[in-house]
C-alpha positions as CSV (number, residue, x, y, z in Angstrom):
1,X,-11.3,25.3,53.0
2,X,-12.6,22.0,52.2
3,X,-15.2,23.0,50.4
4,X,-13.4,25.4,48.2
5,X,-11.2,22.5,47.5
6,X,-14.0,20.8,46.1
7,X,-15.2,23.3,44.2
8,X,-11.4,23.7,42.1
9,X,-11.6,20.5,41.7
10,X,-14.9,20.0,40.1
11,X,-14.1,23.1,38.1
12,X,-11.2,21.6,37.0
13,X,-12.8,18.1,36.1
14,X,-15.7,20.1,34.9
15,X,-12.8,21.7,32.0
16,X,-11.2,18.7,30.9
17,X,-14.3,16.4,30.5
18,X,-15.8,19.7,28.7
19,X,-12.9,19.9,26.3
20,X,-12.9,16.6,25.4
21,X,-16.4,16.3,24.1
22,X,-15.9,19.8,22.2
23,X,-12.1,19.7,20.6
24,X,-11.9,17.0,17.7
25,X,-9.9,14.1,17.8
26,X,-8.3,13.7,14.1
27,X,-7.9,10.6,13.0
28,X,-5.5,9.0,10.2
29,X,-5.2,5.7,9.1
30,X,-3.0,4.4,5.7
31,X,-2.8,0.8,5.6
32,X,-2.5,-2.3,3.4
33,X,-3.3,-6.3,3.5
34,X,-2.4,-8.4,1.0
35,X,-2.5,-12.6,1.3
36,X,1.0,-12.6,-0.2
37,X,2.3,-9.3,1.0
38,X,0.9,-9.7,4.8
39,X,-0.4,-6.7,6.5
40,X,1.2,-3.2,6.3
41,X,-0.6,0.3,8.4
42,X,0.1,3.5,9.8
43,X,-1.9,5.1,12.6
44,X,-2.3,8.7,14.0
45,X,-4.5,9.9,16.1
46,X,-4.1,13.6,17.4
47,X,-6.2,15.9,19.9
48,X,-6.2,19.7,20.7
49,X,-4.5,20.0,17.4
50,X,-1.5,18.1,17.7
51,X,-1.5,18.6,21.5
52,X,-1.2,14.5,22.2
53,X,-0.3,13.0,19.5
54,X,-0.4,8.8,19.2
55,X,1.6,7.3,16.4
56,X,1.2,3.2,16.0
57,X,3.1,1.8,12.8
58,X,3.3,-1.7,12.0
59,X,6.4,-3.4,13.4
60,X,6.8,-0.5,15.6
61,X,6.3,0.4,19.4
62,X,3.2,2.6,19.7
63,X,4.3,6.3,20.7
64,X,2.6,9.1,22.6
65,X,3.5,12.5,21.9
66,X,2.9,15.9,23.6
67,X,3.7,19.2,21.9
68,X,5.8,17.2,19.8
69,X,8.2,15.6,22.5
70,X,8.0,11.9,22.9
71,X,6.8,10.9,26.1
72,X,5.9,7.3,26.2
73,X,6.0,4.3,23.6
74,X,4.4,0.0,24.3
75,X,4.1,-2.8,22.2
76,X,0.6,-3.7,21.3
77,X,2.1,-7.7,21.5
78,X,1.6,-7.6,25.2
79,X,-1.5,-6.3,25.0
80,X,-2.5,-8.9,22.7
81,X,-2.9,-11.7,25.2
82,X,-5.3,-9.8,27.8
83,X,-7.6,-8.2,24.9
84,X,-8.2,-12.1,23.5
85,X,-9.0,-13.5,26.8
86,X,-11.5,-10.5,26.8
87,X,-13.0,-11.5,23.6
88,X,-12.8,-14.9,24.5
89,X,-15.5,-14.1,27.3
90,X,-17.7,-12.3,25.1
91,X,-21.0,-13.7,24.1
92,X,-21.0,-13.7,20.4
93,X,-24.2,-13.1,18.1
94,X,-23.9,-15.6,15.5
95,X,-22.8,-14.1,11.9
96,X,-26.3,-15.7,10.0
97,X,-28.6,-14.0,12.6
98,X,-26.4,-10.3,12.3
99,X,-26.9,-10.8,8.4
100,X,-30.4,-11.6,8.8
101,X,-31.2,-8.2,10.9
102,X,-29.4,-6.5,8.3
103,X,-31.4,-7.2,5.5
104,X,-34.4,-6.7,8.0
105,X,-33.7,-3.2,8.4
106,X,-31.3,-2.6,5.6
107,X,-32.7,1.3,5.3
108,X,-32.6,2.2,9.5
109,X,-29.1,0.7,9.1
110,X,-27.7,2.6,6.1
111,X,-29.2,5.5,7.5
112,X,-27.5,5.6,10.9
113,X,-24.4,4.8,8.9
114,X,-24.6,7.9,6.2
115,X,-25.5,10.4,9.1
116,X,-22.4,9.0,11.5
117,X,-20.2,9.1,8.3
118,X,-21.2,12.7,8.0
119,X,-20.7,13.3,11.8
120,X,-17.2,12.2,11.9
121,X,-16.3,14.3,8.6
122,X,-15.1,11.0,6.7
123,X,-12.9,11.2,4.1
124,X,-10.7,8.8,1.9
125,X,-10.9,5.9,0.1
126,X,-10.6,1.5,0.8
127,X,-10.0,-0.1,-2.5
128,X,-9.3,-3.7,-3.6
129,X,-10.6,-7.4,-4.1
130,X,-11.7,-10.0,-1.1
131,X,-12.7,-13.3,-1.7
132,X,-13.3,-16.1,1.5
133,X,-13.8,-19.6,1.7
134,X,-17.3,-19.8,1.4
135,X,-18.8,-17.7,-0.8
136,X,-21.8,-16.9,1.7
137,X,-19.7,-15.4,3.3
138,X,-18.7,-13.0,0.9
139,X,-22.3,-12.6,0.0
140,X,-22.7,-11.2,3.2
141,X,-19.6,-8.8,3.0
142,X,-20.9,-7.4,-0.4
143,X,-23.9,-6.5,2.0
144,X,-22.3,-4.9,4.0
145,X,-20.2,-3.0,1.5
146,X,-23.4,-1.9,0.0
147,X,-24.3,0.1,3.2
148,X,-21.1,1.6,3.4
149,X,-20.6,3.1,-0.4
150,X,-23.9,5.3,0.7
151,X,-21.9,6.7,3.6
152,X,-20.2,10.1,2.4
153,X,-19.3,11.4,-0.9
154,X,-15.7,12.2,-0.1
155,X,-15.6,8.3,1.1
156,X,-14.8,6.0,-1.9
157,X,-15.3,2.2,-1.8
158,X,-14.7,0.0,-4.4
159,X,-14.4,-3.9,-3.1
160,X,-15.1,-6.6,-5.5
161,X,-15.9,-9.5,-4.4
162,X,-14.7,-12.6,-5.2
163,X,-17.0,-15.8,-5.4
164,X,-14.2,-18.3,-6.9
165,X,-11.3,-17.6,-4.7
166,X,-9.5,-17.0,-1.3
167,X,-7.8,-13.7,-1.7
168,X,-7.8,-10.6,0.0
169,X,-5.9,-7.4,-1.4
170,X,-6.9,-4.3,0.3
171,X,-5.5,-0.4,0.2
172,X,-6.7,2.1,2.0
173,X,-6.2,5.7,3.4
174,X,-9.1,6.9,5.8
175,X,-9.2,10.4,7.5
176,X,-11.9,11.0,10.3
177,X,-12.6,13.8,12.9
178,X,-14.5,12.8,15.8
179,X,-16.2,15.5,18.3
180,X,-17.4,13.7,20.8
181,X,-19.8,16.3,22.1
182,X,-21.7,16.1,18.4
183,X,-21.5,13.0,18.2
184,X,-23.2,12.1,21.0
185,X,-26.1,14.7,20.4
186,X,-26.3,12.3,16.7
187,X,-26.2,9.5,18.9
188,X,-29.3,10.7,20.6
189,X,-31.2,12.1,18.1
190,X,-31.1,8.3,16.4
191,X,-32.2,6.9,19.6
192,X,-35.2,8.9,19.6
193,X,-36.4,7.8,16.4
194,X,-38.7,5.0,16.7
195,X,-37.2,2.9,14.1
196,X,-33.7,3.0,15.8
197,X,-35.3,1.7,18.9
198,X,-37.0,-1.1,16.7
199,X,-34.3,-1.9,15.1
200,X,-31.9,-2.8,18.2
201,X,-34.4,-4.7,19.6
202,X,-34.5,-6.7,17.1
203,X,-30.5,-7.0,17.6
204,X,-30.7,-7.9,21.0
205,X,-33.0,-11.5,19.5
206,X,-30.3,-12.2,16.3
C-alpha cells in the first residue's frame, strides 16, 4: 500500500515538473520611464495557455488568475523591504571589472546573447534616449546596447546615448516565450563549449 502510494506520487510530481519544462511560459511586458514622467509598466505572464495567468500593473496589487477567475492579488511594496535586505547581502562585482570582461570576450558574450534571444522567441522593441551622470558610465551602457541590437531580428533597439546630460526617456513593448525544457538543453550546449567555460572563469576574477 505504501509503496503504491509512492509510486502516484512520484508519478504525479514526475507530470507537473515534466510540464513545466515542456509548456511555454508567455511573457508580456509594455512599460515606460521618463525623468519627468516617472515610471509607467504593465506585466503578464501566462502558462498552459492562459491556464495561470499573473497580471502586475504599476500602482496596482499584483493578481493571479486561473482559467480566468481571480484567485489571489499582493502588493509588491511589502515585498520590497525583504528583497533589499537580500541584495544588501549580496557580494557585488564591481561595475569597471564587469565592463572590463565584456570587452574581453565581447564575441562569447554576444553570442550566448543572440542564441538565448532566439531561444526565448523574442520579440518587440525598447526605444528612447539615456544619459547618466558620468559619461563612463554611459560608455559602458552603449556597450552593452551593442550586444543586445545583435540579438533577434524581430527585437528592435534604438537607445542613444547621451554624453552631455542626465536624462532618461525609455518606451518599450517586449514579448518572450520561455520553454524551460529548451532552454535548458541551450543552456547546456553553451556550457560545453570551451569558450563559455573560459569566459565565466574569467567572471568569477572581475
Amino acid at each position: 500500500m505504501l509503496i503504491s502510494l509512492l509510486t502516484w506520487i512520484g508519478i504525479v510530481v514526475g507530470s507537473i515538473l515534466l510540464l513545466l519544462l515542456i509548456v511555454p511560459f508567455r511573457v508580456r511586458l509594455k512599460g515606460l520611464v521618463d525623468d519627468r514622467e516617472g515610471l509607467n509598466y504593465e506585466l503578464e505572464m501566462d502558462w498552459a495557455f492562459g491556464l495561470i495567468t499573473v497580471i502586475a500593473v504599476h500602482g496596482r496589487p499584483v493578481t493571479i488568475f486561473v482559467s480566468g477567475i481571480r484567485i489571489w492579488g499582493f502588493s509588491i511594496k511589502s515585498l520590497k523591504k525583504e528583497k533589499e535586505e537580500k541584495k544588501a547581502r549580496k557580494k557585488r562585482v564591481s561595475a569597471t571589472g564587469m565592463f572590463q570582461w565584456i570587452k574581453q570576450h565581447f564575441q562569447r558574450v554576444a553570442t550566448i546573447i543572440q542564441k538565448f534571444a532566439r531561444a526565448l522567441f523574442l520579440k518587440g522593441y525598447i526605444v528612447g534616449r539615456i544619459g547618466l551622470p558620468d559619461p563612463a558610465d554611459t560608455a559602458r551602457l552603449g556597450l552593452l546596447f551593442q550586444l543586445l541590437r545583435v540579438s533577434k531580428d524581430r527585437f528592435r533597439l534604438s537607445i542613444n546615448c547621451v554624453y552631455d546630460d542626465e536624462t532618461i526617456n525609455l518606451n518599450a513593448m517586449v514579448q518572450a516565450t520561455l520553454i524551460i525544457g529548451y532552454l535548458g538543453l541551450v543552456a547546456l550546449g553553451l556550457l560545453l563549449e570551451k569558450e563559455t567555460r573560459v569566459m565565466i572563469r574569467g567572471l568569477a576574477r572581475a
